[in-house]
N, C-alpha and C positions, 0 to 999 in steps of 0.2 A: 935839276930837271930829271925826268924820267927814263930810265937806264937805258941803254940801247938796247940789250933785249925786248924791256917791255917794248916800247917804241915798235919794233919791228914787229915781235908778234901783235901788237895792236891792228899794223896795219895788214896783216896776213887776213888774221880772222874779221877783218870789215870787208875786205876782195874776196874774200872763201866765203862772204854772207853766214859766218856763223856768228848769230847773234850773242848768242846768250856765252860763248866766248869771249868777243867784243867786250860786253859787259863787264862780264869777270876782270880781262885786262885793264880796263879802265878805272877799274874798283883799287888797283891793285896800283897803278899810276898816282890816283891819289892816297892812297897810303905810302906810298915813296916820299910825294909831296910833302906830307904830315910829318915824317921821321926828321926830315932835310928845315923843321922849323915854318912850313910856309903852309900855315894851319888855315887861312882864307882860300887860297888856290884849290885846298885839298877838300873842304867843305863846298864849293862851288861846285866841281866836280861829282863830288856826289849828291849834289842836287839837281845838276844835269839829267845824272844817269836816272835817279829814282823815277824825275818827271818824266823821262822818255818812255820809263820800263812800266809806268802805268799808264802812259796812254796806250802802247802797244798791246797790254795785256800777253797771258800767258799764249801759245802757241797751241791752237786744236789742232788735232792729227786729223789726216787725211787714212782712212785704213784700206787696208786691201781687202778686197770684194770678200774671200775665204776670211776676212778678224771680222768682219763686221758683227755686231754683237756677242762678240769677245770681249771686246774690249770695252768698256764703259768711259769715255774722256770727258771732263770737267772740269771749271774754273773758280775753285773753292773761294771761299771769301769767310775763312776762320781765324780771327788771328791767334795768336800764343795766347793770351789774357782766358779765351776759353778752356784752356785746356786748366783742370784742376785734378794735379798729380802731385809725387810725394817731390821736393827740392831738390834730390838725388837722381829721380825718372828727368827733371826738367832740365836741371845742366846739362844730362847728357845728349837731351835734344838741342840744348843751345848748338853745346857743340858740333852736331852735325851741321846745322845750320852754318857755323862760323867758319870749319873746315871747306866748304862749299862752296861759298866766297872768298875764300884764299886758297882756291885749289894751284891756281896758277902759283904762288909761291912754294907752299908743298910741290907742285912738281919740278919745280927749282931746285929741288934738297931730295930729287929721285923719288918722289913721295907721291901717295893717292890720296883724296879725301875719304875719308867715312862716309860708303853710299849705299854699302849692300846691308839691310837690318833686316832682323827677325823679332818680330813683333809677340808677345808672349802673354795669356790673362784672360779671364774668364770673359764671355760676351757682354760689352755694353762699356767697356774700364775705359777706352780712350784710343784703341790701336787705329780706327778707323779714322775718328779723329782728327791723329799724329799725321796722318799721311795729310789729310788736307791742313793743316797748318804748315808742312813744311813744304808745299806747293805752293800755298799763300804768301810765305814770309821768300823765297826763294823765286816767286813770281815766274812758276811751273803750272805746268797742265798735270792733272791728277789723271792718272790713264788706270784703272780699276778693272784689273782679267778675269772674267766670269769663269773659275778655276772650273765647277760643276757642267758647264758647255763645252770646256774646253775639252776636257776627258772625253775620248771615242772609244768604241768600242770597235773599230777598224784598227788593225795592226799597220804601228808607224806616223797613223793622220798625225795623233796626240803632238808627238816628237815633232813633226814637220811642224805643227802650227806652234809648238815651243819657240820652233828658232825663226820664224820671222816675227815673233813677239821681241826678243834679242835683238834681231837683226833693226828692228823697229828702236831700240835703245838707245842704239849706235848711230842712228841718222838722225833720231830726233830725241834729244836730252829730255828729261822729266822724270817726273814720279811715278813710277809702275809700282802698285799694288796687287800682291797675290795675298787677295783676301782668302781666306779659309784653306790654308795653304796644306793641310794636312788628308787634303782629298787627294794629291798629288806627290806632298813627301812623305807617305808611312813608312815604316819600317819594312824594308826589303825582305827579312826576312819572315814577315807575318804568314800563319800557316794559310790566311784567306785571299794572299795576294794572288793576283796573276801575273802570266808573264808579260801581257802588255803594262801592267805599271809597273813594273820593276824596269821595264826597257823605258816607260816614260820619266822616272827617277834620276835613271841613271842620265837618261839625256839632260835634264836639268840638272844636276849635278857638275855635267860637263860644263853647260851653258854657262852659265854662273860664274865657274872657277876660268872660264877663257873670257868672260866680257872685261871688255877696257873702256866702256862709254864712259858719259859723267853722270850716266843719269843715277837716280838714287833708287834703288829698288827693295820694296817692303816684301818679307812674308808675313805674315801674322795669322795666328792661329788659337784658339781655345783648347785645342788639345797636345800639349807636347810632349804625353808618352807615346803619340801614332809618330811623332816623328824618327826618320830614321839621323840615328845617331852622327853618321856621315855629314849630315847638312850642317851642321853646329860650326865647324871650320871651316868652309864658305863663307861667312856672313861675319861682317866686320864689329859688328855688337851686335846684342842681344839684350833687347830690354822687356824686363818684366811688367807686365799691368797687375793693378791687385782692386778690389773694392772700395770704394772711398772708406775712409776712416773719419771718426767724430766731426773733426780740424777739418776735413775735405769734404761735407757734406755739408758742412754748414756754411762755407766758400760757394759750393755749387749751387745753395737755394738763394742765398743772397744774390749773386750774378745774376741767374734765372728769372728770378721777382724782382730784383731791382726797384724800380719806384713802388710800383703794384705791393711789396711787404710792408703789412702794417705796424706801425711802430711800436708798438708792445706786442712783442713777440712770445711766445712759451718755446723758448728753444731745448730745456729740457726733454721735454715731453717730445716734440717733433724730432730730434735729434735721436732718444731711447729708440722710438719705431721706426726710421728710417733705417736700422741697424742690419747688413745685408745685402741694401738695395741697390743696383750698381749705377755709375754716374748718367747712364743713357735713361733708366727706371726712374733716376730722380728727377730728372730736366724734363721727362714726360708727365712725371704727377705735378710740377709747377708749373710748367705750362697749361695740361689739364685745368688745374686752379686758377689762370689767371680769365682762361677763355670762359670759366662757371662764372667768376665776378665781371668781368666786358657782359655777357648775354645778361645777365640780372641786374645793370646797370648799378656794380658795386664798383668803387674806384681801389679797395685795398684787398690784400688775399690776408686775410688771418688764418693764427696757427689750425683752429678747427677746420677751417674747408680742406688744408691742407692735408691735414693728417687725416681727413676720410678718403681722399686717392691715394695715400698714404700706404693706409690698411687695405682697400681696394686690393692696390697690387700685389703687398703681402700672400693676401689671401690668394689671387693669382698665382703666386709662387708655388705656397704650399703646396695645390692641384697641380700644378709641375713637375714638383716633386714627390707624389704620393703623398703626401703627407693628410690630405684631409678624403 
């Protein structure tokens, strides 16, 4: 049977109404179960819990009058299978995932899970994502801080509305997202700063290195020379996003088109010009493609329609870039 610790903290955190506590310990009962031989009890158990933890759905926050569109809360519904990253980027997501659900024995052995990340890669690779998959798989509310709102230009608001974002962490577990996190962690010492970011920095910096939630908190950024150097040891990994490559773009149109790709494909050809494009750019031009053949009442996307949104967006680029 299951330890008398767990036992007891089971029944703490169902009296204390902390669910997603609850959970965890009972995650953690059946895995006792499982060790000890008794592989049906321990399978039951988490068919229990999974069916309880999908009728309840994740938890929406209730915000204070002053976060109200700050904070952006949502019920993502992505699973892992979307995500198409290198098999190095994706363990190390397992991981956090797996860590998460065995926080309760990590903290057995004095131990945290892996929950503070720093999301890293050019706009479109996956950061955004990562956060909603691991909401989804974790059966969390995705809480997304409108970093650009959040910045005042009143000395102190900044800071104050940091810490009941925090403060929000600690009462209600989930996925905080600090999208475009480099509006708020530049480098301190940049000759264009001011003094209110460098005091709002620094209070983040505090925040962060003092929180003790469970919840999992993202920064993710496309620029990480603005970041100040400091931030780097806070944050318990640091995973890179990069461009899809060949192998990964050709994973991502398949997924995308699914039935809709016609079965003699010129994968060569679509695969040369897709060369650049980033995973968000691609899943927009197949999608693109699938809604030109539904309206023209075509049932397959072939490689030609494909590679004309293709070049399309290319062409988009290049005027991005100066280039044409």
């Amino acid at each position: 049977m299951a330890t008398a610790a767990q036992l007891k903290s089971l029944i703490r955190s169902h009296f204390s109404e902390q669910s997603e506590r609850f959970y965890t310990m009972a995650l953690q009962v059946a895995a006792h179960e499982a060790k000890q031989g008794h592989a049906a009890l321990a399978h039951d158990i988490r068919q229990i819990i999974d069916t309880e933890r999908k009728k309840k759905g994740p938890r929406i926050l209730s915000f204070p009058q002053d976060l109200k569109g700050l904070v952006l809360t949502e019920e993502p519904q992505i699973s892992k299978a979307s995500l198409v990253i290198p098999d190095l980027l994706m363990e190390r997501i397992h991981q956090v995932i797996h860590e998460y659900r065995q926080q309760e024995k990590l903290k057995s052995y004095g131990l945290s899970h892996r929950r503070k990340l720093l999301l890293i890669g050019p706009p479109g690779t996956g950061k955004t994502m990562t956060a909603r998959v691991f909401a989804k798989e974790l059966h969390l509310s995705l809480n997304t801080i409108q970093v650009d709102r959040l910045v005042t230009k009143f000395m102190g608001e900044t800071s104050a509305k940091l810490r009941q974002i925090f403060d929000l962490m600690q009462q209600s577990p989930g996925i905080y997202l600090f999208d475009e996190f480099d509006a708020i962690g530049g480098e301190r010492s940049m000759d264009n700063d001011v003094g209110e970011m460098r005091r709002v920095l620094n209070a983040f910096l505090q925040f962060i290195e003092q929180d003790t939630s469970d919840s999992i908190i993202i920064a993710a950024t496309n620029n990480p020379k603005l970041l100040d150097r400091a931030l780097f040891r806070r944050f318990d990994d640091v995973l890179y996003y990069r461009a899809p490559d060949k192998d990964d773009r050709k994973r991502l149109i398949e997924n995308v088109l699914g039935t809709f790709k016609e079965r003699k494909f010129a994968w060569k050809t679509v695969l040369s010009n897709s060369e650049g494009l980033s995973h968000a750019e691609i899943d927009h031009a197949c999608k693109d493609s699938i809604k030109t053949a539904i309206l023209n009442d075509i049932t397959k996307v072939n490689a030609t329609s494909l590679l004309k949104v293709i070049r399309n967006r290319q062409e988009a680029l290049k005027g991005l870039r100066g280039e044409i």
